[in-house]
C-alpha positions in Angstrom: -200.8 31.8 -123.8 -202.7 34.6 -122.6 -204.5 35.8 -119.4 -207.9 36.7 -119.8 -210.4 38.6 -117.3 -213.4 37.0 -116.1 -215.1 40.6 -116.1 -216.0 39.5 -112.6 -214.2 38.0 -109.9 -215.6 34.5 -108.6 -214.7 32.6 -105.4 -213.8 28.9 -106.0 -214.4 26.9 -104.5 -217.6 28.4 -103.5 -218.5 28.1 -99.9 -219.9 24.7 -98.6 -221.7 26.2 -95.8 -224.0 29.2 -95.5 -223.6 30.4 -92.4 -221.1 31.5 -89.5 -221.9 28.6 -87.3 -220.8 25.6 -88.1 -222.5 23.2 -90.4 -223.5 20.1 -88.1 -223.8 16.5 -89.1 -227.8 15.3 -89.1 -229.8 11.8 -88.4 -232.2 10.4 -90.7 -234.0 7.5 -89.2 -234.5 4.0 -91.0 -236.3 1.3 -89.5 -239.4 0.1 -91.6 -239.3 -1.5 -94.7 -239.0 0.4 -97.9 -238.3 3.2 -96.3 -235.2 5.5 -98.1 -232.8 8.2 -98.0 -230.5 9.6 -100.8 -231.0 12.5 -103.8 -232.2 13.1 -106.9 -229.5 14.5 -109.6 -229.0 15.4 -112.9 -226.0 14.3 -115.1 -223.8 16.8 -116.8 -223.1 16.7 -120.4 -219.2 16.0 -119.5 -220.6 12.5 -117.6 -222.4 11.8 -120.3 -221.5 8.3 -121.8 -219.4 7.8 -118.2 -220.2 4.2 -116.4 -221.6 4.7 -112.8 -220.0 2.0 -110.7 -220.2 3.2 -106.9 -222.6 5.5 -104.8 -220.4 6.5 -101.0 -222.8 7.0 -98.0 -222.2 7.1 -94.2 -224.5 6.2 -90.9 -224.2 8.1 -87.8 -225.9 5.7 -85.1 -227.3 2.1 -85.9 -229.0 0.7 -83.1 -230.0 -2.8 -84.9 -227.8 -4.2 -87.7 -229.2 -5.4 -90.9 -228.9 -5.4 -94.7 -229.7 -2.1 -96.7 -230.2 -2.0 -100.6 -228.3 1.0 -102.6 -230.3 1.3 -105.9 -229.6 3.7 -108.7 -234.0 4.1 -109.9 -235.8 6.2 -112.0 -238.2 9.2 -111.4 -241.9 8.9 -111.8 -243.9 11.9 -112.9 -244.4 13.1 -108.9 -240.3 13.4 -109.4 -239.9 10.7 -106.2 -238.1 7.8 -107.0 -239.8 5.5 -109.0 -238.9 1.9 -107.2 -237.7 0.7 -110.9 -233.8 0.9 -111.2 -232.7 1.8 -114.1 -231.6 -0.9 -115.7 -231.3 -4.6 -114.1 -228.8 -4.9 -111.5 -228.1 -1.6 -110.6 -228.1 -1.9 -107.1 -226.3 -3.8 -104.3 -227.2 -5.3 -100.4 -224.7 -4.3 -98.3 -224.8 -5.7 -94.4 -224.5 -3.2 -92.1 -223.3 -3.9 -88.5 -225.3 -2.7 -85.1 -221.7 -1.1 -84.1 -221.2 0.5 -87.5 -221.7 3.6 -85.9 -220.4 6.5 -88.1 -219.2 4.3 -90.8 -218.7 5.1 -94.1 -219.5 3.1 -97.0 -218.3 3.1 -100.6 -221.1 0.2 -102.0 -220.0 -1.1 -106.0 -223.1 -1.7 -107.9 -224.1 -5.2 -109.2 -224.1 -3.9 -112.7 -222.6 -0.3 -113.7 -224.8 1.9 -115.1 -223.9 4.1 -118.2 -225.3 7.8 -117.4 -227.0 9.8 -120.6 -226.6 13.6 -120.3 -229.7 15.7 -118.9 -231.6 12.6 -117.2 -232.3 12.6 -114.1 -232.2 9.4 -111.1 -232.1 9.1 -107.9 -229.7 7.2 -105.6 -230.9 5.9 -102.8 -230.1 4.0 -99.8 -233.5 1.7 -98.6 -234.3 -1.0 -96.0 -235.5 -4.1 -98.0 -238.3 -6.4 -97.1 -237.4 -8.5 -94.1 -234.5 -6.7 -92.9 -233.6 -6.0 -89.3 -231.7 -2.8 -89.9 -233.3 0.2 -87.5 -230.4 3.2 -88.1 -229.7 6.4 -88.8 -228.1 7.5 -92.4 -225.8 11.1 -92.4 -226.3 14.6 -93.7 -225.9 17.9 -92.9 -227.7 21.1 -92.3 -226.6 24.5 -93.2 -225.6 24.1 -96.8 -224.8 27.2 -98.9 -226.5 26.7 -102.2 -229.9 27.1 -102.7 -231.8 24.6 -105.3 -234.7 22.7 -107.0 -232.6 20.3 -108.3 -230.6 18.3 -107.1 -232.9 17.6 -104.1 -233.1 15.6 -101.2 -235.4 12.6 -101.0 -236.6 10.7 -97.6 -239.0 8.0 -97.0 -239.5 7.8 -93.6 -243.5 6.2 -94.0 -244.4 8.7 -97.6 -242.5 9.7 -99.7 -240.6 13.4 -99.2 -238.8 15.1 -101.4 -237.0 18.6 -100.4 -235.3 21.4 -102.0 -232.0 22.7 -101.0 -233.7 25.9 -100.0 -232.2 27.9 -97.2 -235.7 29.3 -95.8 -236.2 25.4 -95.1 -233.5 24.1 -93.1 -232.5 21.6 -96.2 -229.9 18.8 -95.2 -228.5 17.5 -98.0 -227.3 14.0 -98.0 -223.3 13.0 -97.3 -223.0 10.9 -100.4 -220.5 10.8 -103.3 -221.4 9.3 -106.7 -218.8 7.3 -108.9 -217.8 6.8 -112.2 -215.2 4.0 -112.6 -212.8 6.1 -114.5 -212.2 7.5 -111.2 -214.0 10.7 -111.1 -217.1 11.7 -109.7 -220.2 13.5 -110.1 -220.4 17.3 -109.0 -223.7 17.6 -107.2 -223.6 20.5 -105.1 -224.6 20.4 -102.3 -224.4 16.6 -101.6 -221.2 16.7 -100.5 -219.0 13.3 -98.7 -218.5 15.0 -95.6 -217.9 13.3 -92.1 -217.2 15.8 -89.4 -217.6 19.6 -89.3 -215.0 21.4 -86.6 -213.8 24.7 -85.6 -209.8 25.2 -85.2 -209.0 27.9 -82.7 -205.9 29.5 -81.7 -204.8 32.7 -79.4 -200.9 32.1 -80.0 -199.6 34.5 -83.2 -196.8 32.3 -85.3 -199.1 29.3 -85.8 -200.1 29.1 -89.6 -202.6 26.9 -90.7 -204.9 26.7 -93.8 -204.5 24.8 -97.5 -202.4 23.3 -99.5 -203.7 23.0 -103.1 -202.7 22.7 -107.0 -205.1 24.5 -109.6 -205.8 22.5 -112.9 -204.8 25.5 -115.3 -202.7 28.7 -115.0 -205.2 31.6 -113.5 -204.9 34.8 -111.5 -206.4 35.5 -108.2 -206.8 38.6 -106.8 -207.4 37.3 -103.3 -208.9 34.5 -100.9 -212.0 33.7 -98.9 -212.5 31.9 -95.9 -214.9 31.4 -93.0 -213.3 32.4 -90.1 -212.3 35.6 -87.8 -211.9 36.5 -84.4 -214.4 35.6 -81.9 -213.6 39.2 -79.6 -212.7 43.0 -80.3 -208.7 42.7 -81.6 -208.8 39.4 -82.9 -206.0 40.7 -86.1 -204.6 38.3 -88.4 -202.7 37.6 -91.5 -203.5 36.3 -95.1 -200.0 34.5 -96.8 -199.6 33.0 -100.0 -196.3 30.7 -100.4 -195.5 28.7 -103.4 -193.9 25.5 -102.7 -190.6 26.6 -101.7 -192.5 28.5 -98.8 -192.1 28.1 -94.8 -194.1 28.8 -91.8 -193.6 32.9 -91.7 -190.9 33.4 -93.9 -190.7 36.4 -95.5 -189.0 36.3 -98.6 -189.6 35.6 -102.6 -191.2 32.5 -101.4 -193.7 34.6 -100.0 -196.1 35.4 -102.9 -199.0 37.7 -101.3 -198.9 39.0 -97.5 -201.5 41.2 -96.0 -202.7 42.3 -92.6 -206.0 42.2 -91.6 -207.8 44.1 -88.6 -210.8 42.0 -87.1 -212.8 45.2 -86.8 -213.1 45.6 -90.4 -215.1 43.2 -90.6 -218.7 43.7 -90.8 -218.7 41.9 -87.4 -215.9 40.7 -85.1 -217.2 37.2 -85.6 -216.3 34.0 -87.1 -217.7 34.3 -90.5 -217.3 33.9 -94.6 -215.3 37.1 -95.4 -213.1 37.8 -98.7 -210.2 39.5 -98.4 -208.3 40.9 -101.5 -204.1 40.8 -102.0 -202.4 44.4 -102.4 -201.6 42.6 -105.9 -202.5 39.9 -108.3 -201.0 36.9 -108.3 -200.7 34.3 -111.1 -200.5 30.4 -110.2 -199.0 28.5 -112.4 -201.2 24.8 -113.5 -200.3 22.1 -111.3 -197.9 23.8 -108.8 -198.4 23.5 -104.9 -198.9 26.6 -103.4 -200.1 27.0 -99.6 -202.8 29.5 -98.6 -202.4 30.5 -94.9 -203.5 32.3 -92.1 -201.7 33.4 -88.6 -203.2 35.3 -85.8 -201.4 38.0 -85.3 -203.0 39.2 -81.7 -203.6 37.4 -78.8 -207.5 37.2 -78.8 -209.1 34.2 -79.8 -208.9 33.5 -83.3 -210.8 30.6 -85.3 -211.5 29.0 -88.8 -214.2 26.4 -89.8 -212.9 23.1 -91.5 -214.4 19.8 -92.8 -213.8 16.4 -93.1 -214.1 13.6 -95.3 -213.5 9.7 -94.9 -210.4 9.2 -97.0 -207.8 11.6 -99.2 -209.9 9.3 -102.2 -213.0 11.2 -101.5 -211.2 14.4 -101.0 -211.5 13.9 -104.8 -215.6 14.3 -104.8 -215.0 18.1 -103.3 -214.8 21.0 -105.8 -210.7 21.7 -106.3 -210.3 17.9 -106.2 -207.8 15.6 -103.5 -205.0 18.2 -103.8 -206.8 21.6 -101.9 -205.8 20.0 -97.8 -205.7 20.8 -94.6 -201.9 22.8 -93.9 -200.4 23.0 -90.3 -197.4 24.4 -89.6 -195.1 21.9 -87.5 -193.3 23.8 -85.4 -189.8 23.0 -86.8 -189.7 24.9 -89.8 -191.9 22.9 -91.9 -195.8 21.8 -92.9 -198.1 18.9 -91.6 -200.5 18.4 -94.1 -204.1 16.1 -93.2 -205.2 14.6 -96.9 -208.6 14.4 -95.3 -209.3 17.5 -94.0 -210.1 21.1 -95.5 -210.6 24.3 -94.3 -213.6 26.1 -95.5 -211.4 28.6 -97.9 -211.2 29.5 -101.6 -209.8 31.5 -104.0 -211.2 34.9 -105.7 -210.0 34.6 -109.5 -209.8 37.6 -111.3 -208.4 35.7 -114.6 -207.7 32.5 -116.6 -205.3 31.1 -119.4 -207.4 31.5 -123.0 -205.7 28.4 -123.7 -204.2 29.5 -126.9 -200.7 29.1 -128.2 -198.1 31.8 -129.0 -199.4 32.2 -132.3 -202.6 32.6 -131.6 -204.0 29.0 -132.0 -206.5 27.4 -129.9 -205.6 25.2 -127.6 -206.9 22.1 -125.8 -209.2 22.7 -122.5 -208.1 21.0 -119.9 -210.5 19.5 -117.0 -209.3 18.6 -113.5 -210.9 15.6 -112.2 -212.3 17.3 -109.1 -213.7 20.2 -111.0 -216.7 18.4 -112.4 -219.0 21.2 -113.5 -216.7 23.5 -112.7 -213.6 25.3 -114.4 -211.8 24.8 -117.8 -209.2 26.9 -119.4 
């Protein structure tokens, strides 16, 4: 097989947020009947056919308890949903608690729903008639791509719909859509996040950062990550380990090193930078590697992370449930957190054509978690 350059390096993951503070969870008030919150999407052509069984969601407070309706519906011309599902029984009344506070949901439909590629729906979570439910439903602000479609769409009294546009403030929904072959929809930026934080640290020796797998054999020529020192002298250090690697070792486990001053940075702020290796490295398909970085001065150092409600919905982020949170222990080894993951990425440089010694093609292979995103 043969390596192939992408004439053009590209971060991926891309970054989930879009700016140096830290993406912050949001309230959207239900408390009238009929009222909504969810998004409009389109399906990709590799979901077409697939059979829609679950939409995830989350509240942040509920002050009243009652039943809300998740409903898979059609758009009308106005491109709001239409209040028609698409098909009968695609929807389901789930009873939420008054101390279901920050709760997260994963709701199976009555009926599936088989998804045709190119058509767009909307999932949404509404108050039916007669409930008692008054609450709020979870997104976020700050995301990092900009779009028409998918949107955001809010019925708080009239219907709303808004674009993921970052000149207005858009706050994307925390929602995760299913298919029962157990992979999910890639909707950028609807993401099933849960909690947004900022690790700090002043002491040098202390790696953290992710543990991951790629789906096929590529080259990177670096990493990003959102993070940096908060003060003038706030160095660190960018290590690549494969999975034979420990906190600060220094040999052939060690597969990329480089030190970084914080005054290179445009800013000596916590924010997105990339950073490129002295070398290329390749990464073999389906291998652990660790990406991590160590302050390597005293000043306060920090790096933005996220959270999701279980290691199964790790699987709805782009790079799938095996890119984690990575701590080293202390004694010589890694903790790893399956629901966490710091806001970090790789620059790729190259990928595997796919084809065989002799020149034939190959089969493309697609990792679960990179719906819409890379084959090789």
């Amino acid at each position: 097989m043969t390596m192939t350059s992408l004439l053009g390096n590209i971060c991926w993951p891309a970054h989930p947020t879009n700016a140096s503070a830290p993406a912050m969870m949001d309230n959207n008030l239900i408390d009238a009947d009929e009222e909504y919150y969810g998004c409009g999407f389109q399906i990709s052509p590799q979901d077409d056919g697939k059979s829609l069984d679950k939409v995830s969601w989350g509240t942040v407070t509920v002050t009243t308890g009652g039943d809300l309706e998740v409903r898979l519906e059609s758009m009308n011309a106005a491109g709001d949903p239409s209040n028609s599902l698409v098909g009968v029984n695609r929807s389901a009344t789930v009873a939420v608690a008054s101390g279901d506070d920050d709760t997260w949901f994963t709701t199976t439909l009555t009926t599936a729903y088989t998804v045709t590629a190119g058509e767009v729906i909307a999932a949404i979570i509404e108050r039916p008639e007669f409930s008692t439910f008054s609450g709020n439903l979870s997104s976020y602000r700050r995301c990092y791509s900009g779009s028409n479609l998918p949107y955001e769409v809010y019925n708080a009294g009239s219907n709303a719909k808004h674009e993921m546009i970052e000149s207005l403030s858009p706050q994307p929904p925390c929602m995760a859509i299913h298919f029962s072959d157990g992979t999910f929809a890639n909707i950028p930026p609807f993401f099933p996040f849960t909690a947004f934080g900022l690790d700090t640290w002043t002491s040098t020796g202390v790696e953290r950062g992710m543990v991951f797998q790629v789906p096929v054999k590529m080259t990177i020529a670096g990493m990003w990550f959102n993070g940096g020192g908060s003060g003038t002298g706030a160095d660190y250090r960018v290590t690549l380990y494969n999975s034979s690697g420990v906190p600060n070792h220094t040999g052939a486990n060690r597969l990329a090193n480089i030190a970084m001053d914080d005054e290179d940075s445009g800013s000596e702020t916590i924010d997105p930078i990339c950073i490129y290796f002295d070398t290329e490295v390749t990464l073999e398909a389906d291998t652990t590697y660790r990406l991590c970085v160590d302050a390597t001065s005293s000043n306060n150092f920090g790096m933005y992370y996220f959270d999701v409600d279980s290691a199964t919905m790790m699987g709805a982020m782009p790079g799938g449930a095996t890119w984690q949170y990575t701590l080293d222990d202390g004694a010589g080894g890694w903790t790893d957190t399956t629901t966490r993951r710091p806001h970090m990425g790789l620059i790729i440089s190259q990928l595997d054509d796919g084809a065989g010694g002799g020149g034939g093609g190959g089969a493309l292979l697609r990792h679960p978690g990179m719906a819409g995103g890379l084959v090789g």
